[in-house]
PyMOL CGO cylinders between C-alpha atoms (Angstrom):
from pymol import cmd
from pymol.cgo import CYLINDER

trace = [
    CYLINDER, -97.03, 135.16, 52.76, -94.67, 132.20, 52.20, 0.3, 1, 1, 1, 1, 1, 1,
    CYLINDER, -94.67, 132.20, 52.20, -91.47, 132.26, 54.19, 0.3, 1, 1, 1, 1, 1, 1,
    CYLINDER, -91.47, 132.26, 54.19, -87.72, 129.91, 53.66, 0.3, 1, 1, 1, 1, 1, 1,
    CYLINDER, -87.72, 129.91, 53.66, -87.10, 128.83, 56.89, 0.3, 1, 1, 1, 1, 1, 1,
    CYLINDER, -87.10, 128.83, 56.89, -83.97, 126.93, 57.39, 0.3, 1, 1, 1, 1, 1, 1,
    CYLINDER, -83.97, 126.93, 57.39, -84.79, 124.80, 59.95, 0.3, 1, 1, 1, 1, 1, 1,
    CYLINDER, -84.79, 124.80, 59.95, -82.14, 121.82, 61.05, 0.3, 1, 1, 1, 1, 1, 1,
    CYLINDER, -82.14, 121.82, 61.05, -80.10, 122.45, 58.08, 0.3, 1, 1, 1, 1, 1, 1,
    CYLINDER, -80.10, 122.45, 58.08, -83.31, 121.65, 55.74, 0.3, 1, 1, 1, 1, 1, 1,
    CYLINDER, -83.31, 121.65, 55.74, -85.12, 124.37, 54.07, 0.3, 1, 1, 1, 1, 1, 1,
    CYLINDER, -85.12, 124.37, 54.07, -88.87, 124.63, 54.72, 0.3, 1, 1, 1, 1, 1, 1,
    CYLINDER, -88.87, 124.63, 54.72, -91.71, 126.56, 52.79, 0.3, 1, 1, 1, 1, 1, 1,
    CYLINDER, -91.71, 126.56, 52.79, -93.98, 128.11, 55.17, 0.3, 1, 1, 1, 1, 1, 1,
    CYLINDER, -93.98, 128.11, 55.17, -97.03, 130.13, 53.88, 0.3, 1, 1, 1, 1, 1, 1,
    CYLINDER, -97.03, 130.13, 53.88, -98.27, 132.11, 57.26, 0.3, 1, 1, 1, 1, 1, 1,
    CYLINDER, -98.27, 132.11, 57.26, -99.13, 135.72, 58.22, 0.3, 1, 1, 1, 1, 1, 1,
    CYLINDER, -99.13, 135.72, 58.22, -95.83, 137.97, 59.15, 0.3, 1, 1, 1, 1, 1, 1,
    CYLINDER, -95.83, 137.97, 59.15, -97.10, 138.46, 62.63, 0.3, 1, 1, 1, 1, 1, 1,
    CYLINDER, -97.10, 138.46, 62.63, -97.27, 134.31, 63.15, 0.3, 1, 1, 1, 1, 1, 1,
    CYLINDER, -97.27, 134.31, 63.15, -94.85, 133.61, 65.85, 0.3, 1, 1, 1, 1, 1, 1,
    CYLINDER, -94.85, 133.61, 65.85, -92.65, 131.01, 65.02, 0.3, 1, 1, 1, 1, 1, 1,
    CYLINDER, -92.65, 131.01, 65.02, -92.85, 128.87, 67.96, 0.3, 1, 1, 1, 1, 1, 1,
    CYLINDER, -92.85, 128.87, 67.96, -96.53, 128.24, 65.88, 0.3, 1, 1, 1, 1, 1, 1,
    CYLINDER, -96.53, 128.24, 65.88, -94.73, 128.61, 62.05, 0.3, 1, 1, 1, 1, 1, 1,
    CYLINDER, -94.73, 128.61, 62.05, -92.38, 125.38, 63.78, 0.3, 1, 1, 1, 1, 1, 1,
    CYLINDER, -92.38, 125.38, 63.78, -94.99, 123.97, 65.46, 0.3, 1, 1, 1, 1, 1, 1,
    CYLINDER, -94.99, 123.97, 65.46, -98.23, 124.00, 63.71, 0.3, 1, 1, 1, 1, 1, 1,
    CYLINDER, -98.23, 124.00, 63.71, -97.02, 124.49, 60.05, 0.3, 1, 1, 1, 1, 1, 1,
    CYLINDER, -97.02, 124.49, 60.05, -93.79, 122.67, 59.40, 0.3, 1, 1, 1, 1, 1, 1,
    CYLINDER, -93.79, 122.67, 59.40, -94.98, 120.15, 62.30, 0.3, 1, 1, 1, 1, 1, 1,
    CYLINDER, -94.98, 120.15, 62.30, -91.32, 120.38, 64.79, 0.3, 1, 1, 1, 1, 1, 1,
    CYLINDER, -91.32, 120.38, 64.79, -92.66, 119.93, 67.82, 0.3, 1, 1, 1, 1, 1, 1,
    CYLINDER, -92.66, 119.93, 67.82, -89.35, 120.05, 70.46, 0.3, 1, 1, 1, 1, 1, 1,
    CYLINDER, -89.35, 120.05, 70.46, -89.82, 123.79, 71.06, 0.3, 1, 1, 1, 1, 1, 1,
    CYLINDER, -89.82, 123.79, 71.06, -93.04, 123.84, 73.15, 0.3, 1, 1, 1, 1, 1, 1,
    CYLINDER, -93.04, 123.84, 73.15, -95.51, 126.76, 74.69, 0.3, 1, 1, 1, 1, 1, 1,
    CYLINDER, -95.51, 126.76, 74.69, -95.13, 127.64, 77.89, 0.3, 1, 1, 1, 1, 1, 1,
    CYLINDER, -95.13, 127.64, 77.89, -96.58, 130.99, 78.89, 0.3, 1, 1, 1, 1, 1, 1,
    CYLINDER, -96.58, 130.99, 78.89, -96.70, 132.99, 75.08, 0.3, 1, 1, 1, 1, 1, 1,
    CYLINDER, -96.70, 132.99, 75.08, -94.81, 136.49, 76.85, 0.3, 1, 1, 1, 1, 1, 1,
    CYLINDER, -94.81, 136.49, 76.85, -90.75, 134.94, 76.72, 0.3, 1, 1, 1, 1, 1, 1,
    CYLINDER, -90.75, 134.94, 76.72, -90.69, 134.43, 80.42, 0.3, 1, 1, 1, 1, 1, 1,
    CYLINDER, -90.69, 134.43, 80.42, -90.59, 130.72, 81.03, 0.3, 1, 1, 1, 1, 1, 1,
    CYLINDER, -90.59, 130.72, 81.03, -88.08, 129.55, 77.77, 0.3, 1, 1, 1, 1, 1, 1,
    CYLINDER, -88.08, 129.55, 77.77, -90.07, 126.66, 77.16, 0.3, 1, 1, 1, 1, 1, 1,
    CYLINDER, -90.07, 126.66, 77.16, -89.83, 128.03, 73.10, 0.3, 1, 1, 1, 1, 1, 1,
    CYLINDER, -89.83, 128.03, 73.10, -86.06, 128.33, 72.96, 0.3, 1, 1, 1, 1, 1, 1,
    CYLINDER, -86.06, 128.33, 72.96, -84.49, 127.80, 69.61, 0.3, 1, 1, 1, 1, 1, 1,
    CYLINDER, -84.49, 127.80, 69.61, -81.30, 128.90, 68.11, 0.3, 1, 1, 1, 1, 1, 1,
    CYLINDER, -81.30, 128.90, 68.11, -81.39, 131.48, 64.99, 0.3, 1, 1, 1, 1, 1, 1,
    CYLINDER, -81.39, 131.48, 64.99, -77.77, 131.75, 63.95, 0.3, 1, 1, 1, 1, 1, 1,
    CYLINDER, -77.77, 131.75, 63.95, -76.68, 129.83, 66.91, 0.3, 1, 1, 1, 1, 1, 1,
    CYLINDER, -76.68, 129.83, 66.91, -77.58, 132.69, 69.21, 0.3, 1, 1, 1, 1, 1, 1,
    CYLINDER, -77.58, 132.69, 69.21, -80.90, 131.61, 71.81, 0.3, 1, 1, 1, 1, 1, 1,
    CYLINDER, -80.90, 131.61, 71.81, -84.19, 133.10, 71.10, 0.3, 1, 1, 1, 1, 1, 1,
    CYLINDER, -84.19, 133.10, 71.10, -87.57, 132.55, 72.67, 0.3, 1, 1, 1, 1, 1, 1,
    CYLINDER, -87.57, 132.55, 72.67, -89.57, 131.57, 69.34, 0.3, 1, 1, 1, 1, 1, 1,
    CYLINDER, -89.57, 131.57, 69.34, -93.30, 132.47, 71.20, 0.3, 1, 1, 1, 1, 1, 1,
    CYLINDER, -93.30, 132.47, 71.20, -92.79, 136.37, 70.67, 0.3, 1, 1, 1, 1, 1, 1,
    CYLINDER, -92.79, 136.37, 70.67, -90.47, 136.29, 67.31, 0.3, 1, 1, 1, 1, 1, 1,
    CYLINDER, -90.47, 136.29, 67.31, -92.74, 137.33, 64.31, 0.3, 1, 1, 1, 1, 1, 1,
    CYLINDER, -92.74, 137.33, 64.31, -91.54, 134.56, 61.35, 0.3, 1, 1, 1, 1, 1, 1,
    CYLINDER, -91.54, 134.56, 61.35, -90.90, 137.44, 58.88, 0.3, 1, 1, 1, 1, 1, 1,
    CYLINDER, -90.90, 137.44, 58.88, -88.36, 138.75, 61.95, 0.3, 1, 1, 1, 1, 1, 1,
    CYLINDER, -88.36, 138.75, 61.95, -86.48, 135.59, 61.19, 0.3, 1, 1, 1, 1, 1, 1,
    CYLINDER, -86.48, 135.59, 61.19, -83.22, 135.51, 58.62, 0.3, 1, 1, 1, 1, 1, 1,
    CYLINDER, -83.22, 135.51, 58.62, -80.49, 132.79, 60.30, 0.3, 1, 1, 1, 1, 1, 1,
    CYLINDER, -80.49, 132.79, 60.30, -80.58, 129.29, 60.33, 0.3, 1, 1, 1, 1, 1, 1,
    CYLINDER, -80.58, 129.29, 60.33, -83.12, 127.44, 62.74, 0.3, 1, 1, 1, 1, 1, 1,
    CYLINDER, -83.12, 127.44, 62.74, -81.49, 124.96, 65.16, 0.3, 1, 1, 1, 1, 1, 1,
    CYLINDER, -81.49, 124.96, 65.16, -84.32, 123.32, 66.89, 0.3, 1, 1, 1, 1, 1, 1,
    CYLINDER, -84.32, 123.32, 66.89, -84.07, 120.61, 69.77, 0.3, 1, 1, 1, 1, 1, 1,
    CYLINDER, -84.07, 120.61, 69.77, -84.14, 117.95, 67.18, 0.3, 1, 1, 1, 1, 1, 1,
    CYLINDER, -84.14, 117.95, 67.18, -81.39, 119.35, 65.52, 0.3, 1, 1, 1, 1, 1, 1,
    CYLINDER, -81.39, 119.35, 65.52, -79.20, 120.98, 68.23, 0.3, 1, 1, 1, 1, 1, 1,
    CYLINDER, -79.20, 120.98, 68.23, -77.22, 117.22, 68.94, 0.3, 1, 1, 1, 1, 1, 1,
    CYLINDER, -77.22, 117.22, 68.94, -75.42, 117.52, 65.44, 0.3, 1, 1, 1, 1, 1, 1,
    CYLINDER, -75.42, 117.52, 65.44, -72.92, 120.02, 67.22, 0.3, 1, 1, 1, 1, 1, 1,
    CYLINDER, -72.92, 120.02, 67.22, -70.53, 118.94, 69.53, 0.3, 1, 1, 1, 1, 1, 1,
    CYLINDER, -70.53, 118.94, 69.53, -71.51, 121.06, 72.04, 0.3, 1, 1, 1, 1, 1, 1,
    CYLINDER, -71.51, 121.06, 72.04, -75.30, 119.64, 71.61, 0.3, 1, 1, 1, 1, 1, 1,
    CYLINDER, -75.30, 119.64, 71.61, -74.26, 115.98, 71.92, 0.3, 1, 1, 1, 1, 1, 1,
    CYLINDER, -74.26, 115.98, 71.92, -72.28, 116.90, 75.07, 0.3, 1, 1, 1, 1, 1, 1,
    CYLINDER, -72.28, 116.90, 75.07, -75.27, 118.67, 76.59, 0.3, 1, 1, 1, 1, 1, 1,
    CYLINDER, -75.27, 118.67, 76.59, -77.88, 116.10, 75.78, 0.3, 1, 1, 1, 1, 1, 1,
    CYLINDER, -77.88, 116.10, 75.78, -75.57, 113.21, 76.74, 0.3, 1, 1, 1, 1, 1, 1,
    CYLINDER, -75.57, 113.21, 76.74, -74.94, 115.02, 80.27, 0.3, 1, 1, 1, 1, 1, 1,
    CYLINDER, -74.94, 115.02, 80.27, -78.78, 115.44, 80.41, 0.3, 1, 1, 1, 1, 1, 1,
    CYLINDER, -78.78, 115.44, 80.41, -79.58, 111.54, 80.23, 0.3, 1, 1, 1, 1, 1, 1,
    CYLINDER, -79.58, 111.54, 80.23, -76.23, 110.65, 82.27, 0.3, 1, 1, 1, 1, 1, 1,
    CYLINDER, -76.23, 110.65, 82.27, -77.93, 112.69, 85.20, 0.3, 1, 1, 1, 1, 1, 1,
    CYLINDER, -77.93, 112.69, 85.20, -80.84, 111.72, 84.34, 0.3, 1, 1, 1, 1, 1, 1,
    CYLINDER, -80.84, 111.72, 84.34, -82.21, 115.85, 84.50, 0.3, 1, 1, 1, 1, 1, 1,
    CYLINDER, -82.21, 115.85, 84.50, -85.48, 115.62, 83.01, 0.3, 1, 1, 1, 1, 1, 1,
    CYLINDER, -85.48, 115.62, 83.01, -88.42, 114.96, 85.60, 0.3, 1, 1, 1, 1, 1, 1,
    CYLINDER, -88.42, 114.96, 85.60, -91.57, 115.62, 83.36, 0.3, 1, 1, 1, 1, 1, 1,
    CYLINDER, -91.57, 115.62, 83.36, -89.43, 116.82, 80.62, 0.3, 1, 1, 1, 1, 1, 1,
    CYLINDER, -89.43, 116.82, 80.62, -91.53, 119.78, 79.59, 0.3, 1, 1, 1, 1, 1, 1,
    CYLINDER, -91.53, 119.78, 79.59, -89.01, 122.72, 79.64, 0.3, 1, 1, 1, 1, 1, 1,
    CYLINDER, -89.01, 122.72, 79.64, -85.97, 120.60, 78.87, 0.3, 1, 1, 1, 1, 1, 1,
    CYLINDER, -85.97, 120.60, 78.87, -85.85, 121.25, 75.08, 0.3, 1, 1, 1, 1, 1, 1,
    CYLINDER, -85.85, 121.25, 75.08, -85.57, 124.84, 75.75, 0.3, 1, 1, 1, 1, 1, 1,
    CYLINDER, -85.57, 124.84, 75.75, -83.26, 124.08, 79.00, 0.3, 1, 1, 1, 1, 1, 1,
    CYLINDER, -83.26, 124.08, 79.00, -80.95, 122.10, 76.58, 0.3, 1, 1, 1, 1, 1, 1,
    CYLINDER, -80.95, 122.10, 76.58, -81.45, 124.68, 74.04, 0.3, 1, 1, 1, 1, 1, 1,
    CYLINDER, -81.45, 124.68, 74.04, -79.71, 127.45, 76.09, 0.3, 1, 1, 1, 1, 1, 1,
    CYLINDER, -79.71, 127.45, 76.09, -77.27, 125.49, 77.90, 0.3, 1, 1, 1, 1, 1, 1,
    CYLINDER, -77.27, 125.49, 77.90, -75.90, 124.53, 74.16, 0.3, 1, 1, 1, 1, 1, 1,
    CYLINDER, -75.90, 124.53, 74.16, -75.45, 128.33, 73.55, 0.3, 1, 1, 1, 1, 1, 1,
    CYLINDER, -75.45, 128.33, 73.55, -74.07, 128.89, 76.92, 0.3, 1, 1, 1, 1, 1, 1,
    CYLINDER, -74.07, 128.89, 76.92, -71.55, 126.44, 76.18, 0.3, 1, 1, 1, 1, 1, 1,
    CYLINDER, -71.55, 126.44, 76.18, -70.98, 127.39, 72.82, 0.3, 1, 1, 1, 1, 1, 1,
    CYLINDER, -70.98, 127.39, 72.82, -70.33, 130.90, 73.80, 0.3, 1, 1, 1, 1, 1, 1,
    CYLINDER, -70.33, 130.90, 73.80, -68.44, 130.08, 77.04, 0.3, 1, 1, 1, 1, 1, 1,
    CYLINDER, -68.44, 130.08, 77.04, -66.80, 126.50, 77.21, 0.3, 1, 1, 1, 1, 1, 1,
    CYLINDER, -66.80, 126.50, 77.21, -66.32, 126.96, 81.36, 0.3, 1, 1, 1, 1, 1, 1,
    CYLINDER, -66.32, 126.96, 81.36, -68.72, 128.59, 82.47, 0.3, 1, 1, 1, 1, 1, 1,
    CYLINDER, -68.72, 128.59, 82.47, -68.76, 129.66, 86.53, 0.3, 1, 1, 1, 1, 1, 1,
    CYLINDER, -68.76, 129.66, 86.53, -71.76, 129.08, 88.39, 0.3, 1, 1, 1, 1, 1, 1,
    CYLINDER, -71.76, 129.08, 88.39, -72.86, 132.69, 87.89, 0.3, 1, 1, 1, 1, 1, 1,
    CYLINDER, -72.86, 132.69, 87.89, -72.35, 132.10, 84.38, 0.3, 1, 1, 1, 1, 1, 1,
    CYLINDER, -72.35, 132.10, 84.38, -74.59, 129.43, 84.41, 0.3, 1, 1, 1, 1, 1, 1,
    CYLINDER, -74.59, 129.43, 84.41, -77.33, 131.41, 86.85, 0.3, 1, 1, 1, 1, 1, 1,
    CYLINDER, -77.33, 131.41, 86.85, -76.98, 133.94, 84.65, 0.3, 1, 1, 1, 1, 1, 1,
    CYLINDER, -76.98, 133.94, 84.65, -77.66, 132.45, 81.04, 0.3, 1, 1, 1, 1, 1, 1,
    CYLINDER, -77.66, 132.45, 81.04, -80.43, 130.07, 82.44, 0.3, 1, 1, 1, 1, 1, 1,
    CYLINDER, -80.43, 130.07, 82.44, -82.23, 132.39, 84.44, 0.3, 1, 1, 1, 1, 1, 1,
    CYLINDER, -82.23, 132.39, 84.44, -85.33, 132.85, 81.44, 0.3, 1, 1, 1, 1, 1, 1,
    CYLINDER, -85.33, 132.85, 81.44, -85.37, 129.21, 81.87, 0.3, 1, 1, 1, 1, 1, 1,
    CYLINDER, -85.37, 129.21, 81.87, -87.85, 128.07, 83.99, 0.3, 1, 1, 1, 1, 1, 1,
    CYLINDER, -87.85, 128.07, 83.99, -88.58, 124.35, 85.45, 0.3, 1, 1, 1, 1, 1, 1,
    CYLINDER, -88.58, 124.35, 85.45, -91.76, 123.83, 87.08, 0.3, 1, 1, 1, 1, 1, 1,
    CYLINDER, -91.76, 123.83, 87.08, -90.33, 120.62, 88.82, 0.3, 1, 1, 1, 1, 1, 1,
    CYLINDER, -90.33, 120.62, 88.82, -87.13, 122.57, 90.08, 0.3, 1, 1, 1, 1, 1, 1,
    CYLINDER, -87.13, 122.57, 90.08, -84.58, 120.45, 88.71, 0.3, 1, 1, 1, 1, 1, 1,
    CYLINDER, -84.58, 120.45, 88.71, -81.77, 123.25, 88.57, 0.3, 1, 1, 1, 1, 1, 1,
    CYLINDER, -81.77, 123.25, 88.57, -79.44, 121.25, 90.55, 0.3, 1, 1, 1, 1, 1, 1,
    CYLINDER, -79.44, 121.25, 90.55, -79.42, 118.86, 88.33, 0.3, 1, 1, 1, 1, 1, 1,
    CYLINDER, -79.42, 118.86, 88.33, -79.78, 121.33, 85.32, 0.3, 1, 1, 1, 1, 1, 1,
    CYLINDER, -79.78, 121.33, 85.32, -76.47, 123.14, 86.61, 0.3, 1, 1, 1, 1, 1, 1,
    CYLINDER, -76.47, 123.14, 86.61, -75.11, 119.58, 87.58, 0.3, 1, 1, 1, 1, 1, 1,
    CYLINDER, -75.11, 119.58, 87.58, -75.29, 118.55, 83.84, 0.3, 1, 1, 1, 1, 1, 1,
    CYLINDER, -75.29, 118.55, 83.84, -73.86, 121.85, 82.59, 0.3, 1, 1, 1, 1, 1, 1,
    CYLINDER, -73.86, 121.85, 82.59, -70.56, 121.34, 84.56, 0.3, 1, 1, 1, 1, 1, 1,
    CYLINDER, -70.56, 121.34, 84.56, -70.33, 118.02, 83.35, 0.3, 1, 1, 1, 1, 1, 1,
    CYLINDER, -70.33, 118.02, 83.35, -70.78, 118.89, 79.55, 0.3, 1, 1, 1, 1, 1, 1,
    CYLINDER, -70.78, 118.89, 79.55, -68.19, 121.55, 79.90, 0.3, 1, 1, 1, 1, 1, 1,
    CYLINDER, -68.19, 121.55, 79.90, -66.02, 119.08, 81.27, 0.3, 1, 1, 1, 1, 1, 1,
    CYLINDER, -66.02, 119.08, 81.27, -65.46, 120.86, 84.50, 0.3, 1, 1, 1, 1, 1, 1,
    CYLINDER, -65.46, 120.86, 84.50, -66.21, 119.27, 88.23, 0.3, 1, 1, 1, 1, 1, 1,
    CYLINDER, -66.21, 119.27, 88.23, -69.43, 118.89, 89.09, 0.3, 1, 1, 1, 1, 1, 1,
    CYLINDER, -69.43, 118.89, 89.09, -70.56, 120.69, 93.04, 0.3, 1, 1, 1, 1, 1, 1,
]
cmd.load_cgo(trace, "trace")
C-alpha cells in the first residue's frame, strides 16, 4: 500500500505493507538513516523521531499508524530548540560512539520544547527510554541544562 509521509517538511511516497514499522519505511524505503535500530521492542530509543512534534519510538509504530509530520534527526536542527540541543551536544562534546545520540537528541528537543527548564527529575524522567551503552548521561544531562539555558551541575 503506498503511504504520504511527511518527513522533514518534504513529502515522501512510500509503497510498504501497513504492519512495516517505520523506523524500516524511514530507513530502508525513503533511505533517512539518523533514526537507527537498537533493540526492535521501544526500550532502548535508539528509533526516536518526532510525529507532530511529540517523541515516538519509530521500531514498534506500524507506518499506516502514522498521520503528523515526521521530524527526523536530520531535520530536528531547523527548530530553535533543535539547533540549541545539537549545538550543546558538540559544545560538550556528548557523543562517545554516537549510536543512540540521534534518538538522545531527538527527545531532549521534545523535552525542551515541552518544558523550556526542565529540573533534573524532569530530565531523568523524559530520558529514561533513552538508553546509552557508553553511559554518557552526565554529559547527556550536562548538555540539556545548557540548551535550556540554565546552569549546568
Amino acid at each position: 500500500m503506498a503511504y504520504k509521509l511527511n518527513v522533514n517538511g518534504k513529502v515522501h511516497q512510500a509503497d510498504v505493507d501497513p504492519d512495516t514499522p517505520l523506523l524500516w519505511t524511514l530507513r530502508d524505503t525513503l533511505g533517512i538513516l539518523g533514526p537507527k535500530y537498537g533493540c526492535g521492542i521501544a526500550q532502548c530509543g535508539a528509533c526516536t523521531v518526532h510525529v507532530d512534534g511529540q517523541p515516538i519510538r519509530s521500531c514498534v509504530t506500524p507506518v499506516s499508524a502514522v498521520t503528523g509530520r515526521i521530524t527526523t534527526i536530520e531535520g530536528v536542527g531547523a527548530s530553535a530548540v533543535g539547533k540549541k540541543v545539537q549545538a550543546a551536544w558538540t559544545e560538550l562534546d556528548v557523543a562517545q560512539c554516537g549510536y543512540c545520540q540521534p534518538g538522545q537528541i531527538m527527545s531532549a528537543t521534545a523535552l525542551l520544547t515541552s518544558n523550556p527548564k526542565p529540573t533534573d527529575a524532569d530530565i531523568d524522567a523524559a530520558m529514561s527510554g533513552n538508553i546509552c551503552r557508553c553511559a554518557t548521561y552526565t554529559r547527556i544531562r550536562a548538555a540539556i541544562k545548557r540548551a535550556s539555558g540554565q546552569k549546568e551541575a
